[in-house]
N, C-alpha and C positions, 0 to 999 in steps of 0.2 A: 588424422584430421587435417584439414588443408589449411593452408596458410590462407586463401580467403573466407574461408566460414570462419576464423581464428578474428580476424579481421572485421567480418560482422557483427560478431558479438562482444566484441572490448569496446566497454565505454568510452575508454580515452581517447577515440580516434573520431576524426570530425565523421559526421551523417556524412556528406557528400562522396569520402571515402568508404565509407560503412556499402553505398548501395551501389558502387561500383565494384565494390568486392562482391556484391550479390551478383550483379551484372557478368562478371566473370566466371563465380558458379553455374547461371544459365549458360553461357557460352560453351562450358566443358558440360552441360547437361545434367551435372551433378543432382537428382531428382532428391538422393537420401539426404546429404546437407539441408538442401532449399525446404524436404520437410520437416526437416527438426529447426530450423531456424521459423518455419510459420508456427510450429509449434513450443516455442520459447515463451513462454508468459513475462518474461523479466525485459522481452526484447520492444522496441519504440515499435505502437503499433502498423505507421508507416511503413517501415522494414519486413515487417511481417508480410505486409501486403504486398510490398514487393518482390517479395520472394514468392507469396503467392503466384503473382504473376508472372513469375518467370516458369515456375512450373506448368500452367498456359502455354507459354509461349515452347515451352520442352516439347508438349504433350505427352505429359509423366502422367499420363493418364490413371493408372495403380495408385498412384502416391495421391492423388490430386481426388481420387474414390477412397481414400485412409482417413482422408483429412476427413472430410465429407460427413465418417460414420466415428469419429475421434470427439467426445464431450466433452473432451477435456479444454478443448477449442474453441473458441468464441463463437455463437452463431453466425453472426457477418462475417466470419472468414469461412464455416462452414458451406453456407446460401454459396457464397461465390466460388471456393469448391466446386460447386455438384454443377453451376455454372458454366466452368473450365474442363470440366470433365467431361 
């Protein structure tokens, strides 16, 4: 696991830092993190979206059609999903 998906998900560390460690998973394209972090139920739902969108911005197309058909997943990140996909 990477030291910034480790980073996104500990509470103790400010948002600001939280979604520049996303920022840097988009950057290395990391598709697998960015979806298991939209799909974290525990995580602030901001983060989630943002990591949504970074897999957009990837064009992790696969992962971004997971989510999409994933129930476990909120609708509103679903819809935006199939969106990005």
């Amino acid at each position: 696991m990477s030291s910034d998906f480790q980073t996104a998900v500990k509470r103790n560390v400010s948002k600001d830092s939280r979604r520049k460690a996303i920022d840097r998973l988009v950057e290395k394209r990391d598709a697998t993190n960015l979806g298991v972090l939209v799909r974290t139920g525990g995580l602030v739902g901001d983060l989630r979206r943002h990591a949504l969108e970074g897999l957009g911005r990837c064009s992790a197309t696969a992962e971004l059609e997971s989510i999409t058909e994933d129930r476990t997943v909120e609708s509103s990140l679903r819809d935006r999903a199939a969106e990005l996909a």
